[in-house]
C-alpha positions as CSV (number, residue, x, y, z in Angstrom):
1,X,-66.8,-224.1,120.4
2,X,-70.4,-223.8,118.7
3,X,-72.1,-220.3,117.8
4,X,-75.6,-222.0,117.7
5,X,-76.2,-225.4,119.4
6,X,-80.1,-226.9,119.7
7,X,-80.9,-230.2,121.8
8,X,-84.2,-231.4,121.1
9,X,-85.7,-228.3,120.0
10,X,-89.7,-228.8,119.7
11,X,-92.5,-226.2,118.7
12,X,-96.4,-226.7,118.4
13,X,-98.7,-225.1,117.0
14,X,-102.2,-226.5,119.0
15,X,-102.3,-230.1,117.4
16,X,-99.1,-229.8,114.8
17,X,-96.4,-230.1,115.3
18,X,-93.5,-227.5,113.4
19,X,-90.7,-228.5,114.6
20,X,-89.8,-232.3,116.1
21,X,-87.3,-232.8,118.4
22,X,-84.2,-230.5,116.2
23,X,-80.6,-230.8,117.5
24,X,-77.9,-229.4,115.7
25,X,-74.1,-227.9,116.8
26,X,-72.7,-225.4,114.0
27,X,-69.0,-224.3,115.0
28,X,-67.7,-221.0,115.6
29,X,-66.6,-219.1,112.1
30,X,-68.0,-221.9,109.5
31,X,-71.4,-221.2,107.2
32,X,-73.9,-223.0,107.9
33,X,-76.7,-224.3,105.3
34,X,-80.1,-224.9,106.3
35,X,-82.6,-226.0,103.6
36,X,-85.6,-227.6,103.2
37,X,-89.1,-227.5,101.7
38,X,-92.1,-224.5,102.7
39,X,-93.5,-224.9,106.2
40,X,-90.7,-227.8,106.7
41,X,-89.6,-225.6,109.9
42,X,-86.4,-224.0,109.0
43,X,-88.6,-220.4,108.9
44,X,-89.9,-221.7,112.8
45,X,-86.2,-222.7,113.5
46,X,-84.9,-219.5,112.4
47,X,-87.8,-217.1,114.4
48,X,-86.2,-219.4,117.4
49,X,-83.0,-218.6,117.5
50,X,-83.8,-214.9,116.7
51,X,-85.6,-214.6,119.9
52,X,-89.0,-213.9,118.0
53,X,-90.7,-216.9,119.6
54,X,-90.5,-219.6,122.0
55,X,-89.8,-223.2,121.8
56,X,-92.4,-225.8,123.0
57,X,-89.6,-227.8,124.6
58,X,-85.8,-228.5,124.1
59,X,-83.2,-225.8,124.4
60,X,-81.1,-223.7,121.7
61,X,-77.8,-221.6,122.4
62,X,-76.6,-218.9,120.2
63,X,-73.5,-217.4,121.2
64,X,-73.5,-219.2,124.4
65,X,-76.8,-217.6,125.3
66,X,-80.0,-219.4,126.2
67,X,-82.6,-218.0,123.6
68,X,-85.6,-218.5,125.9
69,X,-83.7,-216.8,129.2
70,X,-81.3,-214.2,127.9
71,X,-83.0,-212.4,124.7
72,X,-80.8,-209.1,125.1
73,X,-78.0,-210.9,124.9
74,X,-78.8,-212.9,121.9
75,X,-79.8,-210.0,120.1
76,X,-77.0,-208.4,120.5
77,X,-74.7,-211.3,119.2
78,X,-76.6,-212.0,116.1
79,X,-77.1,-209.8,113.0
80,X,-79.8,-210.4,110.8
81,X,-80.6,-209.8,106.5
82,X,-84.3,-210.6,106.2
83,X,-85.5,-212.3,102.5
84,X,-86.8,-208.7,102.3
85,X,-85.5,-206.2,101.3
86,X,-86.5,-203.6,104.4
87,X,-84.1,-200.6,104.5
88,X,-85.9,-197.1,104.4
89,X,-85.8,-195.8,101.4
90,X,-86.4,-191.8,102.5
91,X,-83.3,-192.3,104.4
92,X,-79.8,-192.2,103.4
93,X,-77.3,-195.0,103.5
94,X,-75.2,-193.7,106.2
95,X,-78.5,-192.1,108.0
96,X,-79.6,-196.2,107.7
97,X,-76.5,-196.8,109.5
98,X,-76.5,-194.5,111.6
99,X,-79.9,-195.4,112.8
100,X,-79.3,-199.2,113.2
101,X,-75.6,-198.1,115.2
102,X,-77.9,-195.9,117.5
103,X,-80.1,-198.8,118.2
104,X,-77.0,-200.6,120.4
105,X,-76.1,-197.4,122.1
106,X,-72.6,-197.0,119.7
107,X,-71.1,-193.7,120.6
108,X,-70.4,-191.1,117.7
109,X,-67.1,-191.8,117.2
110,X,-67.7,-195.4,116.5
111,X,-70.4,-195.8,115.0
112,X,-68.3,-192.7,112.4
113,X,-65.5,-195.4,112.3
114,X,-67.3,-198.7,111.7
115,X,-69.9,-197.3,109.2
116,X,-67.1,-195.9,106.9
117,X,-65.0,-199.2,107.4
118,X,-68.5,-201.3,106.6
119,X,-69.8,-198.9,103.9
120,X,-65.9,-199.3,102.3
121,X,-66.3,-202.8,102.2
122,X,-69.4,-203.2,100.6
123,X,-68.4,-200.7,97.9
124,X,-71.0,-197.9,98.9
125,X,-68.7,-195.0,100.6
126,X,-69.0,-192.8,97.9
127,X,-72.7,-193.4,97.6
128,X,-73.3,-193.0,101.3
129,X,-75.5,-189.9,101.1
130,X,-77.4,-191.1,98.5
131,X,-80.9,-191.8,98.9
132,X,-81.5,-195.6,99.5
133,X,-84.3,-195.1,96.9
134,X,-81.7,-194.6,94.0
135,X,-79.7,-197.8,95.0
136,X,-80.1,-200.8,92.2
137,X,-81.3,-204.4,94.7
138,X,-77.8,-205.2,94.7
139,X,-76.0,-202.4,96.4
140,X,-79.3,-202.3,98.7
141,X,-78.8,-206.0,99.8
142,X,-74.8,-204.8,100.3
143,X,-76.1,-202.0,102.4
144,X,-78.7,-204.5,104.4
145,X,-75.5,-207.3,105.0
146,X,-73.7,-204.1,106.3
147,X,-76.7,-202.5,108.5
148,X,-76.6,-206.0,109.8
149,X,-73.1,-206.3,111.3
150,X,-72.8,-202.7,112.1
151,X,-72.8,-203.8,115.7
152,X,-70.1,-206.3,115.5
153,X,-72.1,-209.4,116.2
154,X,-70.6,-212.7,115.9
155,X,-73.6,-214.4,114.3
156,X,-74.9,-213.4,110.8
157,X,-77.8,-214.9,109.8
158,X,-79.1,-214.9,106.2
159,X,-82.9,-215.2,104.9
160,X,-82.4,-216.1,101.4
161,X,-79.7,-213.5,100.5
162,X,-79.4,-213.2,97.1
163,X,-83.1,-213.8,95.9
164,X,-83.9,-212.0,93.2
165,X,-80.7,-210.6,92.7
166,X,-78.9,-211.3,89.1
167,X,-76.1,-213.4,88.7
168,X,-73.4,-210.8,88.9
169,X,-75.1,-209.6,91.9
170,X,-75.6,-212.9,93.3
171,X,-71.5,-213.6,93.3
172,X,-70.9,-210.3,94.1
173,X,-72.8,-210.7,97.0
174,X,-71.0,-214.4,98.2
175,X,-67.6,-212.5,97.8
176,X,-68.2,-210.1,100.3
177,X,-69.9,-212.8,102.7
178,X,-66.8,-214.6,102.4
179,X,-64.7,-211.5,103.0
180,X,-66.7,-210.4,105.9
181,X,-66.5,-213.9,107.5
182,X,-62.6,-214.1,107.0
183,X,-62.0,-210.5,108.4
184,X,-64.4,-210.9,111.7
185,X,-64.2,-214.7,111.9
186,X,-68.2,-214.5,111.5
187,X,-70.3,-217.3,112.0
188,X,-72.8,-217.0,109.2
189,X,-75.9,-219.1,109.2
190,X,-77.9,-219.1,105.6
191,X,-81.2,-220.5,104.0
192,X,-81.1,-220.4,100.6
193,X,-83.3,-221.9,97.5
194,X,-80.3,-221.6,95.3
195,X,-78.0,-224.9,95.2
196,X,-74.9,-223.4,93.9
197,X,-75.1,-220.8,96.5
198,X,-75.1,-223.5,99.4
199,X,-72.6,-225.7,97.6
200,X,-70.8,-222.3,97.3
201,X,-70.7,-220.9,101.0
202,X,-71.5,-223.6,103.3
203,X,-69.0,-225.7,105.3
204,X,-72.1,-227.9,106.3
205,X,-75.7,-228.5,105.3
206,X,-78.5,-229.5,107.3
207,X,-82.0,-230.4,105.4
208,X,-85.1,-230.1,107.1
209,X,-88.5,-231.6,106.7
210,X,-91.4,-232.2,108.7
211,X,-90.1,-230.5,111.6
212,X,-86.8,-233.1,111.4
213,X,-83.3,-233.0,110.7
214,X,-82.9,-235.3,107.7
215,X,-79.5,-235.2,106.5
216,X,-76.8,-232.8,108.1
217,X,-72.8,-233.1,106.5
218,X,-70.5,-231.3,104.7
219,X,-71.8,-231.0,101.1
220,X,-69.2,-233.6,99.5
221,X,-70.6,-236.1,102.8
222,X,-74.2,-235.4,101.9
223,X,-73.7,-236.4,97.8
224,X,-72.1,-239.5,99.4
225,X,-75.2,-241.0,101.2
226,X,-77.3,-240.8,98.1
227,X,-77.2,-243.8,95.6
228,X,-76.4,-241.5,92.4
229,X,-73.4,-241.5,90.9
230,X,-71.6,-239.4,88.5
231,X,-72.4,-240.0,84.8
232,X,-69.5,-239.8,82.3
233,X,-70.6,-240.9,78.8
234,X,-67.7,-241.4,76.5
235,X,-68.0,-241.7,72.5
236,X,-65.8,-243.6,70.9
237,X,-64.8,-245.5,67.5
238,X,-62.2,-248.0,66.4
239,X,-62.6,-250.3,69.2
240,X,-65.2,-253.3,69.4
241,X,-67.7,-252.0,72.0
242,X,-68.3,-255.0,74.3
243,X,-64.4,-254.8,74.8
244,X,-64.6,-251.4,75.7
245,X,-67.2,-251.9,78.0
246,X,-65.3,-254.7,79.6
247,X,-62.2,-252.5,79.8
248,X,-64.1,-249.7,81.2
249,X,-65.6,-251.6,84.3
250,X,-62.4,-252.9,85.7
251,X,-61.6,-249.6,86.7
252,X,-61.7,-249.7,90.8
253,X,-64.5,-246.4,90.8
254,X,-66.7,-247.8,88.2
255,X,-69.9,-249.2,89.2
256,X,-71.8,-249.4,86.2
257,X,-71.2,-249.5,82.4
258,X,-74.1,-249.0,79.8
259,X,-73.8,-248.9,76.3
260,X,-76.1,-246.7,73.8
261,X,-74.5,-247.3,70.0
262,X,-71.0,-245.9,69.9
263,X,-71.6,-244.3,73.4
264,X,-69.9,-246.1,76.7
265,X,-72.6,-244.6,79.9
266,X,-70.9,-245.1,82.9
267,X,-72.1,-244.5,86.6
268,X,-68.5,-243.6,88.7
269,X,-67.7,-242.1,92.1
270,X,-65.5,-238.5,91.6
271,X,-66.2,-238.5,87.8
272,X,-64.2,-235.8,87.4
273,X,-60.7,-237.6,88.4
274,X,-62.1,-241.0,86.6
275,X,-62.4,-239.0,83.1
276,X,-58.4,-239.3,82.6
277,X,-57.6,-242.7,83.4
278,X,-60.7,-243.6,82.2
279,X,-59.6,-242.4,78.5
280,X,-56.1,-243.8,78.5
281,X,-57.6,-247.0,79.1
282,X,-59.3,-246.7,76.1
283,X,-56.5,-245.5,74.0
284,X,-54.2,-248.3,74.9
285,X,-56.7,-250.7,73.4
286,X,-56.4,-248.4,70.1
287,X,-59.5,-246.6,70.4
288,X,-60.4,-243.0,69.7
289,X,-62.5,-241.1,72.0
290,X,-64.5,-238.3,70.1
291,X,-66.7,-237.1,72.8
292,X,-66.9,-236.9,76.8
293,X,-69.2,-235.4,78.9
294,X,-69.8,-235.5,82.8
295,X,-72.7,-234.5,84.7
296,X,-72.0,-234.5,88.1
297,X,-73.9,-234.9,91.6
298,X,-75.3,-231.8,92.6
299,X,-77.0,-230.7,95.9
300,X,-80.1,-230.9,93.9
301,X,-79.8,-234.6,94.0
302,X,-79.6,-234.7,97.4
303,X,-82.1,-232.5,98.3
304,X,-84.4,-234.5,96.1
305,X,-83.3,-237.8,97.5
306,X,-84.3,-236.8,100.8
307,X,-87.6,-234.9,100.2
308,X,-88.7,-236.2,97.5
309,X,-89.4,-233.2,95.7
310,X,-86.9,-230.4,93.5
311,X,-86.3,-227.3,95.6
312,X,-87.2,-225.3,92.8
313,X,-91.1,-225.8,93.3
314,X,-90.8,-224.2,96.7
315,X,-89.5,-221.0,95.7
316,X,-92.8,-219.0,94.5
317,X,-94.3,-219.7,98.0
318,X,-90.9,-218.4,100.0
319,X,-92.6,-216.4,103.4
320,X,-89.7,-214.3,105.8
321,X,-89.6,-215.5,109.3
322,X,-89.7,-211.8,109.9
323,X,-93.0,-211.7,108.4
324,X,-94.6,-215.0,109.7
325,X,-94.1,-218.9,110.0
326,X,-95.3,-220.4,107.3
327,X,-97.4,-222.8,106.6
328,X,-96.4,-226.4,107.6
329,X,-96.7,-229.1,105.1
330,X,-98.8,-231.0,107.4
331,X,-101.2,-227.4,106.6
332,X,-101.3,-227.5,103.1
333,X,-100.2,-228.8,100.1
């Protein structure tokens, strides 16, 4: 039922403590979010589950296989894209492939068959003997997602994807994770610094800090636990304002009403269904709205309400659990 499960996953470091007491169950075929701040622990987390060191204490499961006892195993069910980009460029694409196929003892004929149907996919088959060296960081990160399930795992899992990629690049890029993950019923676990690509791709999100689990639901669940609201502000004439405001804040999702001039500010669950009714009110009184904007709750908000700090000052100091830990916050500031 779950591709990865933890139960009270601990790791020290001498005196510190990286990760404290994690447990978390992601089902089979769903995307799985994990963010959090630099040296929070998702980077010790993630070097866990890949086998690349061991717990302190607790136990994790991936793909039914105990991480500690049966590293083969869960090597051979997971597939992973480093934050780095770390394909070869004197090779080839399909000499890549081939390589990475050879490495789980695929014999010639299918390792032939699943590197043209991967290479296909990812829109590289009539650039396979290219050099890697001539590929643009796009259709290099399409090659790496493809080295990485060239061995059919069942677990993907994702080190910042799409950093440093454009935007076109970017969505190109969550297409074909959502294609990959349809096709194979892949089970795709993903850190990320970029909100719209976790609001995008995950079916739940877990935030981590301090070595803990602090918030773990689907995304619309997470943006329900914090005390933000949507803001709609309408602007509107021919209608006295206190009246408005007082017509405004009957309505049963409404739990605010500010006003600023000829500007109603309201605080509203599910803005974007409230706008509508929220405007015909209005009109029935005579009134005449001449503006409307919404800003809506983002995973940004919710990441800051629980860390205390924008994701977005994290990103320069980004390290790839294939290159090291991290520094823990306790560490450094």
């Amino acid at each position: 039922m779950y591709a990865i499960e933890t139960e009270n996953l601990v790791k020290k470091y001498g005196g510190l403590t990286a990760l404290d007491g994690v447990s978390l169950k992601v089902p089979e075929g769903e995307c799985f979010g994990l963010l959090g701040p630099n040296g929070a622990g998702k980077t010790t987390l993630i070097r866990i589950l890949t086998t690349l060191i061991r717990p302190t204490s607790g136990r994790a499961l991936v793909a039914g296989f105990d991480v500690a006892k049966e590293k083969a195993s869960v090597r051979g069910a997971i597939g992973v894209v480093p934050q780095a980009m770390t394909s070869d460029l004197d090779l080839t694409g399909l000499e890549l492939m081939d390589i990475y196929a050879r490495f789980y003892d695929m014999g010639k004929k299918e390792r032939r068959d699943r590197i043209d149907e991967l290479l296909t996919m990812v829109g590289l088959r009539e650039r396979a003997g290219d050099l890697v060296a001539t590929y643009s960081g796009g259709m290099r990160r399409r090659l790496e997602i493809a080295r990485g399930l060239v061995h059919r795992p069942s677990i993907l899992i994702l080190d910042e994807p799409t950093i440093g990629l454009d935007p076109q690049s970017r969505h190109v890029v969550w297409e074909l994770l959502e294609k990959f993950r349809k096709a194979d019923k892949l089970t795709i676990l993903l850190t990320t610094h970029y909100m719209e690509e976790a609001e995008s791709l995950s079916d739940h999100v877990a935030i981590i800090d301090y070595g803990r689990i602090v918030a773990l639901d689907t995304v619309e669940g997470l943006k329900k636990q914090i005390p933000q609201k949507d803001t709609i502000e309408l602007t509107v004439s021919n209608i006295d304002m206190g009246k408005a405001k007082e017509e405004v804040s009957a309505h049963s999702s409404v739990s605010s009403v500010a006003v600023n001039e000829a500007t109603l500010i309201i605080s509203v669950d599910n803005g974007a269904n409230a706008i509508p009714e929220l405007v015909d009110r209005l009109k029935s009184l005579g009134a005449k709205v001449t503006r409307v904007t919404l800003k809506e709750q983002t995973l940004e908000d919710v990441f800051i309400h629980f860390t205390g700090r924008p994701i977005r000052e994290e990103e320069a100091r980004k390290v790839s659990f294939l290159l090291g830990a991290g520094v823990p916050r306790q560490w450094g500031k």
